[in-house]
C-alpha positions as CSV (number, residue, x, y, z in Angstrom):
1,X,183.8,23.6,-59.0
2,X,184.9,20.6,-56.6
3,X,186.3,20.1,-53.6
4,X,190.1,20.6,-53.4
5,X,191.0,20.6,-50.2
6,X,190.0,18.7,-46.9
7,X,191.2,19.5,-43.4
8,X,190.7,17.6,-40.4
9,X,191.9,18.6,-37.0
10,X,191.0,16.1,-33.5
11,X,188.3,14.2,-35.8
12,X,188.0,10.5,-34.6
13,X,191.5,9.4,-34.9
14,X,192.7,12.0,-37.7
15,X,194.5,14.7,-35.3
16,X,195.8,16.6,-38.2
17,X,194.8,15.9,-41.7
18,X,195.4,17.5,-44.4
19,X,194.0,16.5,-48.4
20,X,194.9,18.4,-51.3
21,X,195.5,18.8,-55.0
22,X,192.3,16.7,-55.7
23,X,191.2,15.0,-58.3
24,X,188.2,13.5,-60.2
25,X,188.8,10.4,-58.3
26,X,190.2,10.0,-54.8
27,X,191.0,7.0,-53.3
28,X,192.1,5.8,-49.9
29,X,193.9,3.1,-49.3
30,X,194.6,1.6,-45.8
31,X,193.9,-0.9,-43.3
32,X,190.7,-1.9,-41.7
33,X,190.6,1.0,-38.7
34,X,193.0,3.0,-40.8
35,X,190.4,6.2,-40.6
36,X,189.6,5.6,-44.4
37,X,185.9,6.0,-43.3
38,X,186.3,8.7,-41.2
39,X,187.4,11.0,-44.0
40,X,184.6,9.9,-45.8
41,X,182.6,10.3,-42.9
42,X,183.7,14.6,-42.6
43,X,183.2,15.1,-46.4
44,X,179.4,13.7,-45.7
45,X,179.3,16.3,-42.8
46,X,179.5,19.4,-45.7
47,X,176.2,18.4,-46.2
48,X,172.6,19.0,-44.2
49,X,172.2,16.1,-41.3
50,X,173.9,14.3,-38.9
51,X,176.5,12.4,-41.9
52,X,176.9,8.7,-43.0
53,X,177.1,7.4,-40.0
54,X,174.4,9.3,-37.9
55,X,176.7,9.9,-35.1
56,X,176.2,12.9,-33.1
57,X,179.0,15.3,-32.9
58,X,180.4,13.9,-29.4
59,X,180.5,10.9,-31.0
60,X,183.4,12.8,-33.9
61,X,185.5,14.2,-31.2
62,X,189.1,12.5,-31.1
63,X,190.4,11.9,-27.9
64,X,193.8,13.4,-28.5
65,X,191.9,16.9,-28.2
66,X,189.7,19.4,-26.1
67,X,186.5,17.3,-26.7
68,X,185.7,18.9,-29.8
69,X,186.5,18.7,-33.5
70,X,186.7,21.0,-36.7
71,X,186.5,19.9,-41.1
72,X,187.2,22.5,-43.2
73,X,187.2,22.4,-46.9
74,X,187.7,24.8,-49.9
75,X,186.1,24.4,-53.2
76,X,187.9,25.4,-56.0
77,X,191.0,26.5,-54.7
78,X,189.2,28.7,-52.1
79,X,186.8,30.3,-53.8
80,X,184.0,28.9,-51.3
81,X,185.0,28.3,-47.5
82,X,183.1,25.6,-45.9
83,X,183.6,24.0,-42.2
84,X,182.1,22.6,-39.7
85,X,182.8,21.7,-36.0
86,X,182.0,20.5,-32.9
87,X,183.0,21.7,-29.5
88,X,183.1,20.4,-25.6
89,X,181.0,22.8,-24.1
90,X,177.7,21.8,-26.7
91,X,178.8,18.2,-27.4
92,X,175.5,17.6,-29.3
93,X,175.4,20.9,-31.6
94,X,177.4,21.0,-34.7
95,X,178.8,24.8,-36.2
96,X,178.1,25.2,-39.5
97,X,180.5,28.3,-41.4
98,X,179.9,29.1,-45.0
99,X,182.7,31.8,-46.1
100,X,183.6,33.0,-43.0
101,X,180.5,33.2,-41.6
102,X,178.1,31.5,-39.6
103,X,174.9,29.5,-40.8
104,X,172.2,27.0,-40.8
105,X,173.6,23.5,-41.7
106,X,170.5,23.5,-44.1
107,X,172.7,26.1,-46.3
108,X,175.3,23.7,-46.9
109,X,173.1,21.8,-49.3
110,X,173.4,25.2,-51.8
111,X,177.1,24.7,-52.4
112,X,177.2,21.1,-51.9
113,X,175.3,18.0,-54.0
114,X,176.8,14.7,-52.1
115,X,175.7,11.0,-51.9
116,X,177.0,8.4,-50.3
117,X,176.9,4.3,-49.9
118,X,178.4,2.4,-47.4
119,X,178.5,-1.8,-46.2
120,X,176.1,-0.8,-43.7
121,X,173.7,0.3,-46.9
122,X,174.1,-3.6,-48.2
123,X,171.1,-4.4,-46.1
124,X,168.9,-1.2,-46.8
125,X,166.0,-2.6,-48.5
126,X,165.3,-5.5,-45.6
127,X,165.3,-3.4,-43.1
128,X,163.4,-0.3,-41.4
129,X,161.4,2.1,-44.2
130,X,163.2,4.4,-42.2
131,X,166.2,3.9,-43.3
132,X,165.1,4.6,-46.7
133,X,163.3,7.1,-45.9
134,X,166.5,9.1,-45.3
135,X,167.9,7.3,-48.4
136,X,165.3,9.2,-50.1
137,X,165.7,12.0,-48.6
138,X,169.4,11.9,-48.8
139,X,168.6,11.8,-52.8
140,X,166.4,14.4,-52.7
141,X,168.4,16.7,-51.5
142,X,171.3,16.2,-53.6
143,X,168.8,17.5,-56.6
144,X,166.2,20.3,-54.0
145,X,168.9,21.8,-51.6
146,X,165.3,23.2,-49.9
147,X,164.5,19.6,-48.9
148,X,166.4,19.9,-45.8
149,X,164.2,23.1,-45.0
150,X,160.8,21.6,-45.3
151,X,162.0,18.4,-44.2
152,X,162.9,20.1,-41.2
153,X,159.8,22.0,-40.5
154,X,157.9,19.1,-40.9
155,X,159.8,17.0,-38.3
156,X,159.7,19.7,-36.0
157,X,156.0,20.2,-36.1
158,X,155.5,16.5,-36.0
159,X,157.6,16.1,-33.1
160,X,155.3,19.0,-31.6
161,X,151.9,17.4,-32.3
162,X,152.9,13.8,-30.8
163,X,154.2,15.5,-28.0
164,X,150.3,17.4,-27.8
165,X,148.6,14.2,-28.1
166,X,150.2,12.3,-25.7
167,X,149.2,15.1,-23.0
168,X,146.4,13.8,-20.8
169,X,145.0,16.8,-20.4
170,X,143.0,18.0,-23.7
171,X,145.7,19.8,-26.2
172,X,145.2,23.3,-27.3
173,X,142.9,22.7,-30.6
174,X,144.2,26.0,-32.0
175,X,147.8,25.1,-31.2
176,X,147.1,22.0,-33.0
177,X,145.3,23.8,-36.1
178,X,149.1,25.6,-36.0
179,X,151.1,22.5,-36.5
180,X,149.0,20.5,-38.4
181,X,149.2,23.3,-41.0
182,X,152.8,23.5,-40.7
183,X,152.8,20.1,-41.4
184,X,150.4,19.6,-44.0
185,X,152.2,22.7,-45.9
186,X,156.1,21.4,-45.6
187,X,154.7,18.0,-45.5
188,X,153.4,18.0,-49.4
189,X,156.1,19.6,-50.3
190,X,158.6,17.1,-49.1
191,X,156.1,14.2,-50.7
192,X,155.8,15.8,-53.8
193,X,159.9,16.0,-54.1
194,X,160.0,12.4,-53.3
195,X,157.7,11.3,-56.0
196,X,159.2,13.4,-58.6
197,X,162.6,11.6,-58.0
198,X,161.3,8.6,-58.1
199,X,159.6,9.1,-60.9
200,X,162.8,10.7,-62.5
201,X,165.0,8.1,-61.4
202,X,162.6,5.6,-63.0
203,X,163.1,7.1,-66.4
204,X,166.8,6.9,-66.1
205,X,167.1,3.3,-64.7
206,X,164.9,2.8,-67.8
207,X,168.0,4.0,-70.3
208,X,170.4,1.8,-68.1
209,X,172.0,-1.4,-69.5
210,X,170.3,-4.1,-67.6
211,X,174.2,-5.2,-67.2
212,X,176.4,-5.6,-65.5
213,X,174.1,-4.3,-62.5
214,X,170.8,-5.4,-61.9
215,X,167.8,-3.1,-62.7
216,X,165.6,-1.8,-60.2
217,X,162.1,-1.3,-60.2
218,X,160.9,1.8,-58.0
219,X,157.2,2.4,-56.4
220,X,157.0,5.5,-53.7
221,X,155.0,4.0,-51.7
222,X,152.5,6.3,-49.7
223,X,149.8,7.1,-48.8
224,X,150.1,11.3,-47.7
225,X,147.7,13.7,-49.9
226,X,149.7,15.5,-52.7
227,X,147.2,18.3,-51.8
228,X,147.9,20.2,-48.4
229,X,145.0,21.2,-47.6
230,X,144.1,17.8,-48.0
231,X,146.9,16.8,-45.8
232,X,145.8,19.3,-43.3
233,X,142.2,18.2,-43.1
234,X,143.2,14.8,-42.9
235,X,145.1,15.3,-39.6
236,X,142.3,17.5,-38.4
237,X,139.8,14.4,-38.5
238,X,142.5,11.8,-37.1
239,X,142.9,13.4,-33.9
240,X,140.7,11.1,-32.1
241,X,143.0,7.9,-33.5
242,X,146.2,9.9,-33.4
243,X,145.5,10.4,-29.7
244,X,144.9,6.7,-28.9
245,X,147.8,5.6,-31.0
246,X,150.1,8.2,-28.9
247,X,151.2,9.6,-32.2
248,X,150.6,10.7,-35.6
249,X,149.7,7.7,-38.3
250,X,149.5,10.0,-41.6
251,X,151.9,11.8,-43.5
252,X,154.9,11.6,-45.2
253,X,157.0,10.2,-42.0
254,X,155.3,6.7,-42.5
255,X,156.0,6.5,-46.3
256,X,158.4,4.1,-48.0
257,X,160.6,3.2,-51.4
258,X,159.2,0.4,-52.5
259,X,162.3,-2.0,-54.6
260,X,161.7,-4.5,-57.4
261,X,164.1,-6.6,-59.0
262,X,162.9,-6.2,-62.5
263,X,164.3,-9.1,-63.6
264,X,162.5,-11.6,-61.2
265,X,160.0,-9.2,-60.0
266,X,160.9,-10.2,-56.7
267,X,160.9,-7.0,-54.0
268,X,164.5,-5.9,-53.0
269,X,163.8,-7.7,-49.2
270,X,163.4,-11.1,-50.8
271,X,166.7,-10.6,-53.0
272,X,170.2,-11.8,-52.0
273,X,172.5,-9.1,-50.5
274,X,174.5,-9.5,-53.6
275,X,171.6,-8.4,-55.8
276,X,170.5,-5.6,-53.2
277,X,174.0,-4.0,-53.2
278,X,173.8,-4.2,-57.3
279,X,170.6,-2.6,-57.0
280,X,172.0,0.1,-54.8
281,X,174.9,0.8,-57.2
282,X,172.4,1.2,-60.1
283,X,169.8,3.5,-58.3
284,X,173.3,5.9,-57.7
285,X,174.5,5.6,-60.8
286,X,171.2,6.5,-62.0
287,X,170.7,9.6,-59.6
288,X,174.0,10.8,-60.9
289,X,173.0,11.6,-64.6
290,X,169.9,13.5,-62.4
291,X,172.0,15.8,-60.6
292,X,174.0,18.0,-63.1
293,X,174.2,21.6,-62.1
294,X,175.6,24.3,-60.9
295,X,176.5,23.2,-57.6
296,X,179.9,20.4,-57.1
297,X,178.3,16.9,-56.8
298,X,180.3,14.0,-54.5
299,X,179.8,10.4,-54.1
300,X,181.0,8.8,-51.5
301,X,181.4,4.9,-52.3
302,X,183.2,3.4,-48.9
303,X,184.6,-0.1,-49.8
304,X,182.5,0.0,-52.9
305,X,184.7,-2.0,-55.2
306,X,185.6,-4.9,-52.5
307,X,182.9,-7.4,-54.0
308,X,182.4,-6.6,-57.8
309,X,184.2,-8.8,-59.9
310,X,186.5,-7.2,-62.5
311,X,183.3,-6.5,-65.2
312,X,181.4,-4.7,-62.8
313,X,184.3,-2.6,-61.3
314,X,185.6,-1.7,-64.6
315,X,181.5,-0.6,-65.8
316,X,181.0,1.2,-62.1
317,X,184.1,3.4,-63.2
318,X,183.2,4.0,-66.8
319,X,180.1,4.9,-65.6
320,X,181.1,7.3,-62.5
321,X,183.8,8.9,-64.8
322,X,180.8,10.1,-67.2
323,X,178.8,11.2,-63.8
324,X,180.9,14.2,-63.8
325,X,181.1,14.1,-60.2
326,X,183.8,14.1,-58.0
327,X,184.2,10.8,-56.6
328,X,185.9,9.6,-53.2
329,X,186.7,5.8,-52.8
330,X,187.8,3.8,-49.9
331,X,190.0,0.2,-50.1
332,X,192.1,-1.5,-48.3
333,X,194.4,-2.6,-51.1
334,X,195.2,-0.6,-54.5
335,X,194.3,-3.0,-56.9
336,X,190.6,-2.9,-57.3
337,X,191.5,0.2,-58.4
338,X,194.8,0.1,-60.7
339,X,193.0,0.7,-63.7
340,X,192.2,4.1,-62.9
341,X,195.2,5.0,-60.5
342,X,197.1,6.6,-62.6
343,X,194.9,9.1,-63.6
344,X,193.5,9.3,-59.5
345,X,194.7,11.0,-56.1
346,X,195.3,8.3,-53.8
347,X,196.4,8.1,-50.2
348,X,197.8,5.6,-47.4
349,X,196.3,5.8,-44.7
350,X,197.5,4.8,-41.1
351,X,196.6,5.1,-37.9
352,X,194.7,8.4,-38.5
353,X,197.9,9.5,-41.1
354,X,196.7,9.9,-45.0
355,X,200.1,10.2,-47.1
356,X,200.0,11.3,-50.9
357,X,201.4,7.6,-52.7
């Protein structure tokens, strides 16, 4: 299966978009402000989250329209219905429909495998471990489509707990026995999917040609129980130094992807933003040979071939070509990418207008 046709209607400036007859690669080509992105930016939304740019949906809504937007998008000539959309009246809920019918955006993961990088990913490793956190995560769930679920629960319970221990008055303890084992249960689950990535991705980085990209070392760094009932007792006895801190200092929300530069040994936050995107392209690359399966897998690589020299472009696209995934490229000129035009679907794109070239 892959995706073969894209509709946009009153997203960010696309009013009416249309994308079809698809193909292994797809490329768009256009103008800074164009809306190159933005088509990038609905295909991330057939996935679990708030999308590659973490906007909420009010944020999506083009201002030709009512307020609210809709992406729709058929895999394999129709054979699976996804969409998603946003509306006026609930500007911060996104609609999830999966054949028709309605659905947790959580479900979208069992249909869907997609990862993405974008220039604002340049700077990943040198800045918040939250960030990589959701890299992680974003990872993750490309491979475990029930990530999102425990993910989910987690967050929610955590969000529950802080909210309990910032009370003055004294919080419920049996209420907080109920989150903390809500937590501690969907909480080692997520951890435990995270290691066994990393781990996995560490075994095919290892297989990788040090070259053309440079070779990343990987350490999941934390410190959260792989046991839950660890986990939950853990919590139990922090209470006291939860409550003081005004929120909860264990589990797998304060974990982080720890990056080496093999070759130097230097971590990823010391390296030159030139290394850390190279980094970034192999730990995708890598991740790509993870995820074959049943379900269509998509990379999303927005202005990825901008910088590389003409070695590492032609090696990213011998090496996404064996991925097996369908890939979606953004440029704003076609020759970074001649060498596999021919064989790809491109489109101009202009003022919110993709053409077929």
């Amino acid at each position: 299966m892959s995706l073969t046709r894209l509709t946009l209607r009153h997203f960010r400036n696309h009013v009416a978009t249309r994308l079809e007859e698809t193909r292994d690669f797809n490329i768009l080509v256009g103008e800074n402000g164009a809306g190159k992105t933005n088509v990038l930016e609905a295909v991330s939304l057939l996935a679990p989250g708030r999308g590659l740019r973490r906007a909420q949906p009010a944020e999506m809504a083009g201002r030709s329209g009512d307020g609210g937007f809709a992406v729709a998008a058929e895999l394999e000539d129709g054979a699976v219905a996804l969409g998603t959309a946003g509306t006026a009246d609930a500007p911060n809920r996104r609609n999830v429909r999966i054949n028709g019918a309605e659905g947790p955006a959580a479900r979208l993961a069992e249909w869907l495998s997609i990862t993405w990088l974008t220039p604002a990913m340049d700077r990943l490793f040198a800045e918040s471990a939250g960030g990589r956190r959701r890299f992680l995560d974003r990872l993750v769930l490309a491979r475990l489509p029930g990530h999102a679920r425990n993910a989910g629960r987690y967050e929610t319970a955590l969000r529950e707990r802080n909210r309990l221990l910032a009370d003055p008055d004294d919080p419920d303890p049996l209420w907080l026995d109920a989150l903390e084992s809500q937590m501690a249960e969907n909480g080692a689950l997520v951890a435990a999917a995270r290691r066994d990535l990393v781990a996995d991705l560490t075994r095919a980085i290892a297989v990788l040609p040090e070259q053309p990209f440079a070779r990343p070392a990987l350490e999941y760094a934390s410190e959260t129980p792989s046991d839950g009932e660890e986990l939950r007792i853990l919590l139990r006895n922090n209470r006291r130094r939860d409550r003081a801190a005004g929120r909860s200092l264990t589990g797998p929300h304060r974990d982080d992807l720890a990056v080496t530069l093999a070759a130097k040994q230097s971590p990823a936050a010391d390296c030159s933003t030139g290394e850390q995107k190279a980094m970034l392209i192999a730990i995708v690359l890598a991740h790509a040979q993870l995820t074959a399966g049943e379900r269509p897998r998509l990379l999303l690589l927005d202005e990825i071939a901008a910088h590389l020299d003409p070695l590492r472009r032609a090696a990213l696209f011998e090496r996404l070509a064996a991925s097996g995934a369908q890939v979606w490229m953004t440029g704003t000129e076609l020759a970074p990418f001649e060498e596999i035009a021919g064989g790809s679907a491109v489109w101009r794109v202009a003022d919110g207008v993709a053409t077929r070239a």
